[in-house]
Backbone as JSON, one array per atom type, in Angstrom:
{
  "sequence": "XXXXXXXXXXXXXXXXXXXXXXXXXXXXXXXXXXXXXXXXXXXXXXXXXXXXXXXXXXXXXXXXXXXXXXXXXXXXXXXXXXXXXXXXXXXXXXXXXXXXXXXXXXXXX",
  "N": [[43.98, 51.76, 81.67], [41.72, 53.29, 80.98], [40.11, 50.94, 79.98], [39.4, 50.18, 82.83], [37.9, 52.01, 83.75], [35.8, 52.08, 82.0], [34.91, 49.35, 82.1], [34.15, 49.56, 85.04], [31.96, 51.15, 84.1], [30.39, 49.74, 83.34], [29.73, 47.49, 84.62], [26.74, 45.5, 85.9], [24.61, 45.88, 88.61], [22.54, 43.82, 90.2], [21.11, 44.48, 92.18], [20.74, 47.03, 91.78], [18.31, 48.49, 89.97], [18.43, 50.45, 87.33], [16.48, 53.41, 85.84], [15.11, 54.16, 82.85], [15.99, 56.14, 81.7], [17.76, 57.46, 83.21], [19.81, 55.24, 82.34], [19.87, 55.46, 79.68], [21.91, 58.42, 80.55], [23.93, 56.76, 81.23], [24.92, 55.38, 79.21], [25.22, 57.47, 77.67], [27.6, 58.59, 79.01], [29.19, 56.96, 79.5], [30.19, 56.58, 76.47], [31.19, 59.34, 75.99], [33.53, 58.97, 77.26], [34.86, 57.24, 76.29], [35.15, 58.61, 73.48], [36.72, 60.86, 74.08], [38.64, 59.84, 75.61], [38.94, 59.43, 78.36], [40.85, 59.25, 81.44], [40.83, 57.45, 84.49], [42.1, 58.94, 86.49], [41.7, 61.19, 85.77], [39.18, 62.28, 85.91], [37.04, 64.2, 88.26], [35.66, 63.89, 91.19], [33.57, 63.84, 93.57], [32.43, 61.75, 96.22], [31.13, 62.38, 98.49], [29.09, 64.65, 97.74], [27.13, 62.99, 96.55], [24.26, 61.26, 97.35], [23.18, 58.59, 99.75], [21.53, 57.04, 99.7], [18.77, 57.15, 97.39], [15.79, 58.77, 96.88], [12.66, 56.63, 97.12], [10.86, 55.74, 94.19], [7.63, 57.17, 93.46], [4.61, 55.11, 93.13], [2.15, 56.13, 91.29], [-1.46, 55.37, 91.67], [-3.49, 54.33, 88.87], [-5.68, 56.66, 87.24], [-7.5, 56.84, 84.79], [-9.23, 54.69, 83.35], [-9.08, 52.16, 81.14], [-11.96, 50.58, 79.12], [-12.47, 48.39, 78.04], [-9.74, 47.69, 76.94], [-8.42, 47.38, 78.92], [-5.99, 49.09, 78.97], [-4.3, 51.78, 81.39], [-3.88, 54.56, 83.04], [-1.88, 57.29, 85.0], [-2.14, 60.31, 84.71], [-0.39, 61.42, 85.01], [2.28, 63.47, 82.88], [1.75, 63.26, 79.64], [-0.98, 63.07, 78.02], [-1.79, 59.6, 76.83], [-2.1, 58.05, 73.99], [-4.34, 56.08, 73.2], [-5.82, 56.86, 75.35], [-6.85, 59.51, 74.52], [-7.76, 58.69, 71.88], [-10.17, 57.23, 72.8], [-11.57, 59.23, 73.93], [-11.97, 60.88, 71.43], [-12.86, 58.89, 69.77], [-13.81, 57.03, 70.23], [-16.46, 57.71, 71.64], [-16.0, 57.33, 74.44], [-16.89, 58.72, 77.53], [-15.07, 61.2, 79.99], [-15.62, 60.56, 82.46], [-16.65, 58.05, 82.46], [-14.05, 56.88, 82.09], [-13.11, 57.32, 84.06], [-11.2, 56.48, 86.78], [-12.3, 54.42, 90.07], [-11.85, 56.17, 93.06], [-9.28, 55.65, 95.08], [-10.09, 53.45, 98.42], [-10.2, 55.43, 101.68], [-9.32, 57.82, 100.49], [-10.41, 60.29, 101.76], [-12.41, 61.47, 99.82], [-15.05, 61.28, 100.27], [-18.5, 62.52, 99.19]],
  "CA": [[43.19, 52.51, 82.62], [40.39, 53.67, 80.44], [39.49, 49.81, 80.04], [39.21, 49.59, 83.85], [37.01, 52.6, 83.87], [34.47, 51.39, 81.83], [34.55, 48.25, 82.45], [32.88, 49.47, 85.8], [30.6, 51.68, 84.39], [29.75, 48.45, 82.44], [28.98, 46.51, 85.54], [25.59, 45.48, 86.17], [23.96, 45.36, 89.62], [20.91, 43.36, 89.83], [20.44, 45.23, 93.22], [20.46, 48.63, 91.5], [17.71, 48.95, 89.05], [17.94, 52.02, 86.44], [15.53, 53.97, 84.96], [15.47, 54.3, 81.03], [16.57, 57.67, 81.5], [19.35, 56.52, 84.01], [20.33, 53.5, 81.22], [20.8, 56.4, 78.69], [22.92, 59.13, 80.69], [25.09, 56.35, 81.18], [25.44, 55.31, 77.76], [26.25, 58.5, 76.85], [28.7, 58.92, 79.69], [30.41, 55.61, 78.13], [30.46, 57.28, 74.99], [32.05, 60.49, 75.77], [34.35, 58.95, 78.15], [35.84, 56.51, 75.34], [35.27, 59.11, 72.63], [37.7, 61.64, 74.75], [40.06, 58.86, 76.12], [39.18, 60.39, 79.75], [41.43, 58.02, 82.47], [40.33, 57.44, 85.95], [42.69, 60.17, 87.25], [41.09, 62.91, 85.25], [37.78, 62.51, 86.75], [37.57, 65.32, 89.19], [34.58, 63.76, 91.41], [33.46, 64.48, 95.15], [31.59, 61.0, 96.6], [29.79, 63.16, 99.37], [28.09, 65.1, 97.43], [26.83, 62.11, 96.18], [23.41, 60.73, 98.85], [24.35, 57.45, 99.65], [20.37, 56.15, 99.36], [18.04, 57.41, 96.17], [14.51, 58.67, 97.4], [12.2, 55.91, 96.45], [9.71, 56.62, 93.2], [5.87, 56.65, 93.8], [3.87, 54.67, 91.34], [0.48, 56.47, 91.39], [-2.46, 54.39, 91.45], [-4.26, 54.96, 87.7], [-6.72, 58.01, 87.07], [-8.01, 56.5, 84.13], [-8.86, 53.01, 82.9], [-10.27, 51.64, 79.3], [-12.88, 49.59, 79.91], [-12.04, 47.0, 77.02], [-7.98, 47.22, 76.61], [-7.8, 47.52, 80.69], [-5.16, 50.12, 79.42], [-4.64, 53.07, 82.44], [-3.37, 56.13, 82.91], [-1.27, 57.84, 86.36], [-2.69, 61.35, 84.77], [0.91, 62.17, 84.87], [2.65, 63.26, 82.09], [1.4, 63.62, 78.31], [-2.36, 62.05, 78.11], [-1.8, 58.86, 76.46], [-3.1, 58.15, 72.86], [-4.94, 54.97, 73.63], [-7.29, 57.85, 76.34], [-7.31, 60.79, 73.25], [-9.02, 58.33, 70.7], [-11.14, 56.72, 73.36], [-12.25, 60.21, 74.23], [-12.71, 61.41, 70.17], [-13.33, 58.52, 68.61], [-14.64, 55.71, 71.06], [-17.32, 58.03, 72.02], [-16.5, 57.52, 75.92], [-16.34, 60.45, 78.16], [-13.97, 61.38, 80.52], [-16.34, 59.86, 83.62], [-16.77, 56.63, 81.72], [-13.03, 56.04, 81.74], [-11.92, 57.6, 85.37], [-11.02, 54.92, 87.87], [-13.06, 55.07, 91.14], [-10.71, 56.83, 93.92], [-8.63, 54.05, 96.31], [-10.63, 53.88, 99.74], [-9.28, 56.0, 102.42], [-8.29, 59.57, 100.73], [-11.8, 61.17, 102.51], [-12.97, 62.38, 99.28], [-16.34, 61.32, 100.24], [-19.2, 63.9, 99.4]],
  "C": [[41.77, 52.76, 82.12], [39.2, 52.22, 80.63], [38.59, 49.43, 81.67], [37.83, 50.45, 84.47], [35.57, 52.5, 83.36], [34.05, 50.26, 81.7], [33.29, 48.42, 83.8], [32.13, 50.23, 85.69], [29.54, 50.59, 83.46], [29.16, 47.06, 83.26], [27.46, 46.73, 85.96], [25.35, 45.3, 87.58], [22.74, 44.76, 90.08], [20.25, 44.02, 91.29], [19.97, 46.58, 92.9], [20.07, 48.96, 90.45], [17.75, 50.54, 88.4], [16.54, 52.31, 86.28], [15.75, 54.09, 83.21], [16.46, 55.66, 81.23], [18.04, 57.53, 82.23], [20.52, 55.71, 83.21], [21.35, 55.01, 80.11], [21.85, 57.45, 78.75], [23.87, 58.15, 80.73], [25.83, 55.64, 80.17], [25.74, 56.31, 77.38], [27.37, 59.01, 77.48], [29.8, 57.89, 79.19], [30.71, 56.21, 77.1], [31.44, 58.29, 74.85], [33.18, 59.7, 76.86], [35.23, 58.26, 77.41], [35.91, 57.13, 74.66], [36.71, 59.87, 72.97], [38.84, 61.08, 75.49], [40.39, 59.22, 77.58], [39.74, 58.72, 80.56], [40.44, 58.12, 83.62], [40.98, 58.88, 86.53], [42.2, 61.46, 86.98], [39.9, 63.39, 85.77], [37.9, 63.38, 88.3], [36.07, 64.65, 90.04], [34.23, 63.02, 93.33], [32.52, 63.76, 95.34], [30.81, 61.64, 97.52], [29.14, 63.37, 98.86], [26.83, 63.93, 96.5], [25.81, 61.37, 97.3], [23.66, 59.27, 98.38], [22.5, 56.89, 99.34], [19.44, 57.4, 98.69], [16.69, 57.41, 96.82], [13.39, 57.61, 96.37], [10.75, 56.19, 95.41], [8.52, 55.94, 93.59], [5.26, 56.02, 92.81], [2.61, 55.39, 91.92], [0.0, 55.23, 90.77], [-3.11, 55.11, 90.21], [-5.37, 56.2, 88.22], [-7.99, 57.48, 86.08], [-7.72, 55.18, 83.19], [-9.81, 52.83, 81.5], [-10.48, 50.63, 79.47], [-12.86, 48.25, 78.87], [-10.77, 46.6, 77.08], [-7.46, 46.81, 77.8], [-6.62, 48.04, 80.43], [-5.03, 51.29, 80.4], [-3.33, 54.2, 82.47], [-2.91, 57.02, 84.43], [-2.2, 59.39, 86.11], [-1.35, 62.31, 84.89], [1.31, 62.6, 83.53], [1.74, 63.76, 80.99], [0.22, 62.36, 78.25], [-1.43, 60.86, 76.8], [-2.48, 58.31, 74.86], [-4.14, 57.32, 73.07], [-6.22, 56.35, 74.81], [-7.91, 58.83, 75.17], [-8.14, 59.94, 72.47], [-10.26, 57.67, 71.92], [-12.2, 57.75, 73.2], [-13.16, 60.82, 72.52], [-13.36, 60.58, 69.32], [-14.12, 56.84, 68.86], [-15.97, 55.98, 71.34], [-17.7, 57.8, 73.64], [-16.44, 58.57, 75.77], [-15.83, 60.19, 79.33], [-14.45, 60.62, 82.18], [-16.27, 58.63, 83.39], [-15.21, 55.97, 82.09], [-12.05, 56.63, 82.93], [-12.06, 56.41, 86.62], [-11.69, 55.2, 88.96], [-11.43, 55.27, 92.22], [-10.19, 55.39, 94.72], [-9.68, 54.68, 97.49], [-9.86, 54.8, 100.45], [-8.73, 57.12, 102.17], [-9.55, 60.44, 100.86], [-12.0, 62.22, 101.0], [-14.77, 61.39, 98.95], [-17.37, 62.48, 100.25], [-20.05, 63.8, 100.63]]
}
């Protein structure tokens, strides 16, 4: 039984891309599920509550681009090191290395 259980959490779908973060809860759900010898039957688990389609992720368009590496930056998240030395030790500045806006979001002055 156990075998049959992770066998399918061992199936791949090439339709249903993870996330890293996705990849790793379910390595560690493999893990504890063979560590603890859990069967199929023990799993206590309620498919409704479960949405049957995953809201789809936004890629932001960059904020900030380096004008040699053409490395960029969403502005999400934890600044990037590759922007911090530009900024301390490239001698840009923070204008120098912001992307111009996409057409169309009326932030014309």
């Amino acid at each position: 039984m156990l075998g049959w259980l992770l066998g399918n959490f061992n199936q791949k779908s090439h339709t249903n891309v993870k996330t890293p973060e996705q990849e790793a809860a379910l390595r560690s759900i493999r893990k504890l599920i063979e560590f603890w010898r859990i069967s199929p039957d023990e799993l206590e688990f309620d498919a409704s509550s479960v949405p049957s389609e995953f809201p789809e992720v936004t890629i932001l368009p960059p904020k900030y681009r380096h004008p040699v590496s053409g490395d960029t930056w969403d502005g999400q998240g934890s600044q990037p090191l590759w922007l911090r030395e530009a900024l301390t030790r490239g001698g840009y500045t923070v204008d120098e290395l912001r992307c111009a806006p996409p057409d169309g979001l009326g932030l014309e002055h």
